[in-house]
C-alpha positions in Angstrom: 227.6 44.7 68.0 229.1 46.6 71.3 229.0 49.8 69.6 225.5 49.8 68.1 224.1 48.6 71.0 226.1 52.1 72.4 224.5 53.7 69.9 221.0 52.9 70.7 221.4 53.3 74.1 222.6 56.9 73.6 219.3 57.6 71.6 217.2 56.0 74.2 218.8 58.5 76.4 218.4 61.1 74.8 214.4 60.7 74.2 213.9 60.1 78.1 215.9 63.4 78.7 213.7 65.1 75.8 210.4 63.7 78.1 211.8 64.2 81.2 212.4 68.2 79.8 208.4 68.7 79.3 208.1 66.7 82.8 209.7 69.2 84.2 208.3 71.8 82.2 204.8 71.3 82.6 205.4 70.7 86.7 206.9 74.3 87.2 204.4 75.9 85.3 202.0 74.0 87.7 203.3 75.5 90.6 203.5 78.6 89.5 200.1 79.0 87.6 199.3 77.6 91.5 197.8 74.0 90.2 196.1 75.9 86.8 193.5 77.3 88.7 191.0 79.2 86.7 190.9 76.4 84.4 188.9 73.8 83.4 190.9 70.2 84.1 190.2 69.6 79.7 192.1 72.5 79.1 195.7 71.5 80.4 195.2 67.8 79.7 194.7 68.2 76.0 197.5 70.6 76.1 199.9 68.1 78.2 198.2 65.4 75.1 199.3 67.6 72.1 202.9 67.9 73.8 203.0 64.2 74.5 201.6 62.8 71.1 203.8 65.4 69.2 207.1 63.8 71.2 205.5 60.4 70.8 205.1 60.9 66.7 209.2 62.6 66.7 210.0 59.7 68.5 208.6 56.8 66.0 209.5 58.4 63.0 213.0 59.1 64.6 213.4 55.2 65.5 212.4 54.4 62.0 215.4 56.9 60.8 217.5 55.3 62.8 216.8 51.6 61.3 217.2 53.4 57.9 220.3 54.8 58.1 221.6 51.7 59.9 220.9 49.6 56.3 222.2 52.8 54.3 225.7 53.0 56.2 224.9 56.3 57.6 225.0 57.4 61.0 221.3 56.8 62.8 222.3 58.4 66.0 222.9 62.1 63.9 219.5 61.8 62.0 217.3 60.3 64.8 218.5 63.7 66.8 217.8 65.8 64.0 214.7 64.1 63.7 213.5 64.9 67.2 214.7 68.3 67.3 213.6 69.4 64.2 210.1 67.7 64.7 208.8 64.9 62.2 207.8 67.0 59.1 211.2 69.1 58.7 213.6 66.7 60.1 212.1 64.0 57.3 212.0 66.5 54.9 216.1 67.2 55.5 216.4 63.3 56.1 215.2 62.6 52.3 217.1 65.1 50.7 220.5 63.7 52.0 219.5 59.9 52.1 221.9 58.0 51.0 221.6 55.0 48.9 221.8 51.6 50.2 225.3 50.0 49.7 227.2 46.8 49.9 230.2 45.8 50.5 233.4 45.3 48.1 233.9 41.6 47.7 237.6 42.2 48.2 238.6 45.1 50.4 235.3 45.5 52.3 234.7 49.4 51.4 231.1 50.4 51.0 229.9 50.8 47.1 226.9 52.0 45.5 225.1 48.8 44.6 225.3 50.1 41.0 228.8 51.1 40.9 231.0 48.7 38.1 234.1 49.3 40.1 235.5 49.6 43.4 236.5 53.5 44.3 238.6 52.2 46.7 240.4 49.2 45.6 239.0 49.6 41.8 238.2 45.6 41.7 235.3 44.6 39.0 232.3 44.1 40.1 229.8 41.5 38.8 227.0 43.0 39.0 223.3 41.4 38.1 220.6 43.9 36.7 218.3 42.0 39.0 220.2 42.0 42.2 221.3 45.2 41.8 219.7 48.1 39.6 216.1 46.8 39.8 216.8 46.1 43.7 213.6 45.5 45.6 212.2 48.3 46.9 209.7 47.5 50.0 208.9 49.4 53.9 210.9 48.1 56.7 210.1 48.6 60.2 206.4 49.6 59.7 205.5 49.4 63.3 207.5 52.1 63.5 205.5 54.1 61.2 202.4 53.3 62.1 203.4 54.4 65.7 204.4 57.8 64.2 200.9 57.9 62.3 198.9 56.8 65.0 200.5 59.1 67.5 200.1 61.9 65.1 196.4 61.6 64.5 196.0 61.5 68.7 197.7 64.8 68.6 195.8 66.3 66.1 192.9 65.2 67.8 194.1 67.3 71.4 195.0 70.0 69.2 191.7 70.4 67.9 189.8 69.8 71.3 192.3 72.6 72.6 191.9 74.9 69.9 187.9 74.6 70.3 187.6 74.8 74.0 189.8 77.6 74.3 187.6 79.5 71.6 184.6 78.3 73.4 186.0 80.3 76.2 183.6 78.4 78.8 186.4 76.8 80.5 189.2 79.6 81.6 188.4 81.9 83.8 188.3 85.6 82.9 186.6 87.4 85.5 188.8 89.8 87.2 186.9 89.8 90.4 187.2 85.9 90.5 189.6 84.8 93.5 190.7 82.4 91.1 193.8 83.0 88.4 193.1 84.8 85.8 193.6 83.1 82.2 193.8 85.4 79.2 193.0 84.2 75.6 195.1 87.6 73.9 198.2 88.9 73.8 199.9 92.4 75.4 202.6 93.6 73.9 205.8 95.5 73.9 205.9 94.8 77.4 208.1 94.9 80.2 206.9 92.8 83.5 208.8 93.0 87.4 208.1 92.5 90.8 211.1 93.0 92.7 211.0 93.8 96.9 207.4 93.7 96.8 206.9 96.4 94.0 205.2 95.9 90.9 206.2 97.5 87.6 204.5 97.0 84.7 205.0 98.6 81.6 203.6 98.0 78.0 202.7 99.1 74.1 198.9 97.5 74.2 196.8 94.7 75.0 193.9 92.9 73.8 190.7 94.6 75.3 189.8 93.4 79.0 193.6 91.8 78.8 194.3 91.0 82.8 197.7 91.5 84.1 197.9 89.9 87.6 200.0 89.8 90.9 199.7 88.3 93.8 201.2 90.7 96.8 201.0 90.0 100.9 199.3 92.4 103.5 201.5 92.4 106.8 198.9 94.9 108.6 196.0 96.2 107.2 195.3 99.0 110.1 198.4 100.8 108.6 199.1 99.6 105.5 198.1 101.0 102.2 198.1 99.9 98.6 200.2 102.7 96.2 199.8 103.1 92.9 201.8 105.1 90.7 199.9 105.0 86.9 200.5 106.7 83.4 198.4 106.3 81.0 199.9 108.3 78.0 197.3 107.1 75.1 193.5 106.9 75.7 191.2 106.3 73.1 187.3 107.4 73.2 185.8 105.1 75.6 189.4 103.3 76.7 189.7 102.2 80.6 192.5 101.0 83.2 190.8 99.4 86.0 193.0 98.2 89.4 191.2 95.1 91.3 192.0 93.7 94.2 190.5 90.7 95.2 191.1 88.7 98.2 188.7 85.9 98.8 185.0 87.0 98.7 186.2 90.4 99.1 186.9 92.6 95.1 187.0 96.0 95.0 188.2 98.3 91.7 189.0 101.4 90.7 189.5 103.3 87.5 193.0 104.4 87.2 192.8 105.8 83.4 193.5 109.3 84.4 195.2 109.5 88.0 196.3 113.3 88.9 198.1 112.1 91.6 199.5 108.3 92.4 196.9 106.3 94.6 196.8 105.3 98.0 193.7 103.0 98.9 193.3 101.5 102.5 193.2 98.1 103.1 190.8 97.9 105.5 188.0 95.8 104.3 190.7 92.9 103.5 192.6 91.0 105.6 196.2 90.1 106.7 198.0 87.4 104.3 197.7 87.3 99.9 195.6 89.6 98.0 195.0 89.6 94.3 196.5 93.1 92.5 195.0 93.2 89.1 194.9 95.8 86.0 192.3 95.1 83.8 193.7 96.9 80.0 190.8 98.1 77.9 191.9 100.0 75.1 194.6 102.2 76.5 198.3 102.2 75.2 201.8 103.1 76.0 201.1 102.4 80.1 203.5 102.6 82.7 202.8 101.6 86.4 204.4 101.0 89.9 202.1 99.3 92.5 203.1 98.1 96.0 201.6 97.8 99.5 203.3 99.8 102.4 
């Protein structure tokens, strides 16, 4: 009794550390997406829902696992694991391929037999065996509430997942207006890119980007009299019509210029902005293989 009470007390730990992990996950992208500004409050909470529901469903079906393999002689702790890591579709999947039958015990040694089996493997008594008790055992759901807590969760994320998936496509809720003083939140993808901002320089390299993909920073001005914003940009494949635009927005205040085909790295003045955090943006439309170095001195 000690040790299956151990048991369950391990797998209750292990689903609050699993929570507490997308806690904690969802808090530091908070602070560093700087509260999810730029989007619409929906947006995030039907994310956080799909993320919750999806743990909630892993979690019921794992609990129901675990009552399982408790009546098979298996061990629940192992399966409801796999279960939760391997989320509810694959780790049942795996779980019913290796299920073990249910057993009983050997009237005189105590081993665990097949309920079919005529003799003992371990002792090799004879077994009396019934064709009623035993081959056409009763075959019924245990622990449905269980598994109706898995199916109900897993309609509620469904249900996120499709509010998420149409809002987002919507695109009325995200903010993708480069001149906004808000983040800005990109629906596509850039790629074969390499991303740093180390002692207040910027370096941004990549393959391609979705068109009007925004690639932001967030720099400081110590003294805008003297200071001035350098940009170093190469731009080795331009299509017809393709852009690189640099914004800088801070506040009210968004200027931008079009860095597709710079001679000669920039230097713009700083004068119309003010001391404190400015908004350093490239806005990619259609040009590929870019390399660029941006800082304020």
């Amino acid at each position: 009794m000690k040790h299956t009470k151990n048991r369950k007390l391990l797998l209750y730990i292990t689903v609050g550390a699993i929570f507490l992990l997308v806690f904690l996950r969802f808090g530091l992208f908070f602070l560093k997406s700087e509260g999810f500004s730029g989007l619409s409050v929906g947006i995030p909470l039907l994310l956080f829902g799909v993320v919750i529901f999806a743990f909630c469903t892993s979690g019921f079906l794992a609990a129901w696992v675990y009552e399982d393999c408790g009546k098979r002689g298996d061990d629940p702790i192992l399966w409801a694991i796999v279960v939760l890591v391997a989320t509810p579709l694959i780790g049942w999947m795996i779980y019913f391929l290796r299920r073990p039958e249910i057993k009983r015990d050997c009237p005189a040694c105590g081993h665990q037999i097949s309920l079919r089996a005529k003799y003992c493997e371990e002792c090799g008594t004879h077994m009396e065996n019934k064709e009623d008790d035993t081959i056409m055992v009763k075959q019924e759901t245990h622990h449905l509430k269980w598994i109706i807590g898995g199916v109900i969760s897993m309609a509620l994320m469904l249900v996120c997942l499709t509010g998420f998936i149409v809002t987002v496509a919507a695109g009325n809720n995200i903010n993708t207006n480069a001149a906004s003083n808000e983040r800005v939140w990109n629906t596509g993808v850039i790629g074969m890119d390499s991303n740093s901002f180390i002692d207040g320089v910027w370096k941004l390299k990549f393959g391609s980007a979705s068109e009007g993909f925004i690639k932001e920073q967030n720099m400081k001005i110590q003294d805008v009299d003297t200071q001035m914003l350098h940009a170093d940009i190469s731009c080795k494949t331009v299509p017809d019509g393709a852009t690189l635009v640099l914004w800088l927005v801070q506040g009210d205040t968004a200027r931008s210029v079009d860095v597709t085909d710079l001679s000669e790295p920039l230097e713009y003045p700083l004068d119309e902005f003010e001391n404190g955090k400015i908004h350093v943006r490239l806005q990619i439309n259609g040009v590929k293989d870019t390399s660029s170095e941006i800082y304020i001195q």
